[in-house]
N, C-alpha and C positions, 0 to 999 in steps of 0.2 A: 604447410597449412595456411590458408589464407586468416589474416588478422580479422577481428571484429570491426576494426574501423572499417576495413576495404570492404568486410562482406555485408555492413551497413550501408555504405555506398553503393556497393552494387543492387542490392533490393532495392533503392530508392530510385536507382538508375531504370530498373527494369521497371518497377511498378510506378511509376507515375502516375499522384493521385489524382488529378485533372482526367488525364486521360482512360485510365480506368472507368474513372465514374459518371467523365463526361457534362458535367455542370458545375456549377461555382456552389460555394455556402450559400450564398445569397440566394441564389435561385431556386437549391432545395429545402428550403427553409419554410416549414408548415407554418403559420399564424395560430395557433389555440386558440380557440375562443373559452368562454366559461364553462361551457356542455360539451367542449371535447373531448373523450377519453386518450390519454397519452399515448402514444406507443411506443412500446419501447422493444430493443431486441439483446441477446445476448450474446457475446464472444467466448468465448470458455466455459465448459459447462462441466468441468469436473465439481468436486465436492463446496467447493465456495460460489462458483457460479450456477448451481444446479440452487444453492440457498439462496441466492441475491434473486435468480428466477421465482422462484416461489412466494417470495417474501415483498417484490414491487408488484406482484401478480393480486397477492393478498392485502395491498394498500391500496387497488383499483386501477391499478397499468395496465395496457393490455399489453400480453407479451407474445406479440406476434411471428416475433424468429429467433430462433438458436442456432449456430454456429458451434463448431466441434471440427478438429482432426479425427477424431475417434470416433467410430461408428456406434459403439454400446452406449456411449456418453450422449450422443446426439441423440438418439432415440429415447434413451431413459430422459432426456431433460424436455424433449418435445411433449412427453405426458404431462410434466409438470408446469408449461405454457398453455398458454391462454388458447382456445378450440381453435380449429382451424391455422395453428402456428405452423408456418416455415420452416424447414432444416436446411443447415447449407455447412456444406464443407470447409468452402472456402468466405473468407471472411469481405473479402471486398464483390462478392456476389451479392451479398447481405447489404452493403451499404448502398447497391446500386436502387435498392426500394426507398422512394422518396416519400413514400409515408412512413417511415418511420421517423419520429423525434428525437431519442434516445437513444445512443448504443451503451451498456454494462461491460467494461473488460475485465475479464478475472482469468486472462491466461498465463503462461507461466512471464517473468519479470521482464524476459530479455525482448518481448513482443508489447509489455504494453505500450511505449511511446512510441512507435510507428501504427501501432493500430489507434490510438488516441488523434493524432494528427490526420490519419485519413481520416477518423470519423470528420473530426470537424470541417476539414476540406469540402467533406459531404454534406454539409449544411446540418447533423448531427450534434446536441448536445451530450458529454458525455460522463458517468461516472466510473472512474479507472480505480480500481484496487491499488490498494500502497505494494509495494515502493512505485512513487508516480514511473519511472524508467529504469534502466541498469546501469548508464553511465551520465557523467557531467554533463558531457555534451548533447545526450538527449534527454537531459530534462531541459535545456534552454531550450531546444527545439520545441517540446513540445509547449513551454509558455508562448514561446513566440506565435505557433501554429492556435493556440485559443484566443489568443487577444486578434491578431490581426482577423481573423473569422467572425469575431463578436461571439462566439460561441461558449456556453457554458460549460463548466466542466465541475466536478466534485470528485476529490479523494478520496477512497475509503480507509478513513483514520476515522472511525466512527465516535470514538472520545469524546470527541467537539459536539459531537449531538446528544449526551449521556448527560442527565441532569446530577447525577452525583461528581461529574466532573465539572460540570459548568457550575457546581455549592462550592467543591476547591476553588477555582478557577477564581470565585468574587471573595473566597479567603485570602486568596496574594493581591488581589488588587486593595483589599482596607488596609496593606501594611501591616497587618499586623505579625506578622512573621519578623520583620525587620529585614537585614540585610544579608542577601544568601549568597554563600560562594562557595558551597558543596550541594551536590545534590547526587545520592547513590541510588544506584537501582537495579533491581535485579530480576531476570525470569527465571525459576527452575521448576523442572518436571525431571521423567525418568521414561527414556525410550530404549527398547533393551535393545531392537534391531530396525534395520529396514522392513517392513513387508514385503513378501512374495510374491508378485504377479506373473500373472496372464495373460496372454492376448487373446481375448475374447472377440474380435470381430476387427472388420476395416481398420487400418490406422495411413494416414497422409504424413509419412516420417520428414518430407522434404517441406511441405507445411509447416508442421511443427518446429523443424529448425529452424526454418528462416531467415534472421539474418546472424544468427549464428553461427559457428565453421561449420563446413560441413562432414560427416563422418558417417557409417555404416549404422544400422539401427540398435542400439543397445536398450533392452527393456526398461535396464536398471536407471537410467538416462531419461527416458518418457514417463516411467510410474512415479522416479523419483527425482523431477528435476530441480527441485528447490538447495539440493546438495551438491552442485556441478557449477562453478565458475562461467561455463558459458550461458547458459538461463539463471542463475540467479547469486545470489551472495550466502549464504545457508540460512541457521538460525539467527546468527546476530541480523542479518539485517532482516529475517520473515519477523521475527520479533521486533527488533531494535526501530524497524519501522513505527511501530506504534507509540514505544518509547521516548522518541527524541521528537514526536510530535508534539506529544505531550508535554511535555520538559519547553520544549520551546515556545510553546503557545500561556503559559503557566507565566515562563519568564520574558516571554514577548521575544523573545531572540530572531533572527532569522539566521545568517551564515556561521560557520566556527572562523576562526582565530587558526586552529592546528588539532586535526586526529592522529590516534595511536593506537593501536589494533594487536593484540596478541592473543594467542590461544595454545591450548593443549595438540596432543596426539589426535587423527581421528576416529574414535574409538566406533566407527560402525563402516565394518566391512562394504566396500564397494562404492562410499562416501567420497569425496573430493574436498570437502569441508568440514574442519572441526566443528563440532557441537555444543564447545564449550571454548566460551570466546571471551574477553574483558576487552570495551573499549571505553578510551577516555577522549571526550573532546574538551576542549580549551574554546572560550566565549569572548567575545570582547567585552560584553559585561561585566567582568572579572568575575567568573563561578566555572567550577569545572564539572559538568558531568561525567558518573562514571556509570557504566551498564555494562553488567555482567549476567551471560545467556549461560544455561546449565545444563541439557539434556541427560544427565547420568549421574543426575543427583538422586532422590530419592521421588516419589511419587507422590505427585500433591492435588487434593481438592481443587479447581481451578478458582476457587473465595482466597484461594493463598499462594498462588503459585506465580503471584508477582508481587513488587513492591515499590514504591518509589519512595525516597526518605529526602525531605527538603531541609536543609540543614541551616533555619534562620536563627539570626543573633537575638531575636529575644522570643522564638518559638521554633518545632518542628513538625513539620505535618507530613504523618504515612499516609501514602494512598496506595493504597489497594485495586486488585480487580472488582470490587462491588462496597470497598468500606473507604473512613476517612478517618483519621484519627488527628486532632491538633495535641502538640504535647507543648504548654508554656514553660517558658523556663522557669526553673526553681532550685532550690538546693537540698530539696527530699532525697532519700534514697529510694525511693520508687516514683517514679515518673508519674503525675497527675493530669490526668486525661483532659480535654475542655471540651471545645467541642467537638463532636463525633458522629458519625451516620453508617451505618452496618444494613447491607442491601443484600443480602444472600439470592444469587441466580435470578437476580434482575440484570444480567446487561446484556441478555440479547434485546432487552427495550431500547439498547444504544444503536443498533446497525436498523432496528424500525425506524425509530426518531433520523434517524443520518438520511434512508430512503424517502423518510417523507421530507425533510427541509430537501431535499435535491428536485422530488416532485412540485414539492410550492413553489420553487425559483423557476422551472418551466412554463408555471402560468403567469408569474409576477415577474419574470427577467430581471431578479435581483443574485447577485452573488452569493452563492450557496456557502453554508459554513465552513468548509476545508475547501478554499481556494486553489488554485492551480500553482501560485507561484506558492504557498504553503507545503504543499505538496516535493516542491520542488527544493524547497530549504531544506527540509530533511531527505532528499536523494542526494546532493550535496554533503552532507555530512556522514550516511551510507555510501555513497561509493568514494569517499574518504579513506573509510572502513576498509573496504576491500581493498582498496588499495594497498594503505599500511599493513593487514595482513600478510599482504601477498609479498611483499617487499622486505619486512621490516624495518618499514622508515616510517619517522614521523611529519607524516602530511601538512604541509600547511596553505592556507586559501589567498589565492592573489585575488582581491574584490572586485581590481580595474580589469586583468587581462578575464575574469571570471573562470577560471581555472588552478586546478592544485599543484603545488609545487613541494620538493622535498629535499 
């Protein structure tokens, strides 16, 4: 079976972004003026990119093209684009239209950083779903492919745009927490199996793979790829992504120190990755994060069904999916509350807010609130993660050669 490094190389051997596209950034590069309407297009349009279409469509994008391997997907999500929208199969067809401003990627993990680097090549600003890539080496890539472009780009680690994050956020910079060097956290839900599917129409299976090995089409594989090693890391990192964004933007961190990754059995037939994972990174800061992902816990409200616990020396504050709890220290036997803020089923107003600061940096060419190399400090600490799983070793980050050692 050919390696992911080689079959990496080889797409990039074959697909040559220049030549493909045939112009520089520079040259495709639209100017906005103040009465432009944006355009924008989309790369993936299953369930999270069929939403990201809808939702910069509904902030005033025009969403002129969707992109899809899968024929039902491309179709259902062309209804939900702007009149007159584009469909294309292939995804470097799509960037060949130099009206368009913005490419959206929300396809599965192991494609976003070579589709992130062509957009930009394409003179394309871009917003790419977390995890910015699937390994170390291309997430440098893709920093390197936005700065030398001048091209913008935004994470979807939507947090950073969530006002009840950004009330935490100005809690840790008064100090008043004091000095932290725990921080626990957890996701749990309860998923009893995989879902069943079907092929319902066209599917481009050597597409879809891409630069991942190549192998015969397994359904379980394409409906379910966020649970297979070669598209993606599973729940620790679909979650954990969100997690260690957070955690580090909180504590200003950027690289780890040394990850440690273990996990259970994996209790969903047909699976490649457990679902129940504990990882711990180690900070230069002196604080250790710990994040532990649950799938087979019990079934939770999604107002509870994470947590993060900041463990300071003269305070501790939970944050939740939609609440904030400060607890000062004391010597009660019940814990007294301080300050507090409880948002029940406001936070899809965080991935609006996220769309719209990425839309206002395309008229103002300012740096969108989840940076690219943001983006990239927690791929770094996610494919850490998978590492140490897959190994059972404990990871540690050489800063100079920027690569992991163990």
């Amino acid at each position: 079976m050919v390696s992911r490094q080689t079959a990496s190389r080889l797409v990039s051997a074959t697909v040559s972004r220049r030549a493909f596209l045939g112009v520089t950034a520079v040259s495709a590069m639209r100017i906005l003026g103040a009465n432009d309407r944006i355009r924008c297009a989309t790369i993936g349009v299953g369930g999270r990119g069929y939403y990201l279409t809808s939702k910069f469509k509904q902030l005033g994008a025009d969403m002129s093209a969707v992109c899809d391997v899968y024929a039902p997907r491309l179709e259902k999500c062309l209804q939900a684009a702007s009149p007159g929208a584009v469909g294309h199969e292939d995804y470097r067809k799509l960037l060949e239209d130099k009206s368009i401003d913005a490419v959206i990627i929300a396809t599965p993990d192991h494609w976003h950083a070579q589709m992130a680097i062509d957009a930009v090549e394409a003179g394309k600003d871009v917003y790419v779903e977390k995890p910015l890539a699937h390994t170390v080496e291309e997430g440098f890539r893709t920093v390197e492919a936005v700065r030398r472009t001048k091209r913008l780009a935004q994470v979807g680690t939507q947090r950073r745009s969530y006002e009840l994050y950004q009330e935490a956020k100005q809690i840790f910079d008064s100090g008043v927490l004091g000095q932290i060097r725990l921080v626990n956290t957890w996701w749990l839900n309860n998923w009893e199996t995989l879902a069943s599917w079907k092929m319902e129409g066209k599917l481009n299976w050597e597409l879809f793979l891409g630069p991942a090995p190549k192998r015969e089409l397994e359904l379980i594989r394409f409906f379910h790829w966020l649970h297979f090693w070669d598209y993606s890391g599973g729940m620790v990192v679909g979650q954990g992504a969100h997690i260690v964004d957070a955690v580090q933007w909180m504590m200003n961190s950027t690289v780890p120190l040394a990850v440690t990754c273990s996990a259970g059995k994996v209790n969903w037939p047909g699976a490649e990755i457990p679902e129940t994972c504990c990882m711990t990174v180690e900070y230069p800061e002196n604080y250790l994060l710990v994040f532990t992902v649950g799938y087979k816990a019990m079934h939770y409200n999604p107002f509870n069904d994470q947590l993060f616990q900041f463990h300071g020396s003269n305070a501790r504050l939970d944050l939740g999916r939609e609440s904030y709890c400060l607890y000062p220290q004391g010597d009660e036997v019940d814990l007294k509350s301080g300050r507090q803020r409880r948002m029940p089923g406001s936070f899809e107003s965080a991935s609006l807010a996220h769309i719209r600061n990425f839309l206002e940096c395309l008229r103002s060419r300012k740096e969108p609130i989840a940076p690219i190399e943001m983006g990239n400090s927690t791929n770094v600490v996610l494919a850490m993660a998978i590492a140490s799983l897959r190994t059972g070793r404990r990871m540690k980050w050489n800063v100079a050669a920027k690569q992991m050692e163990s």
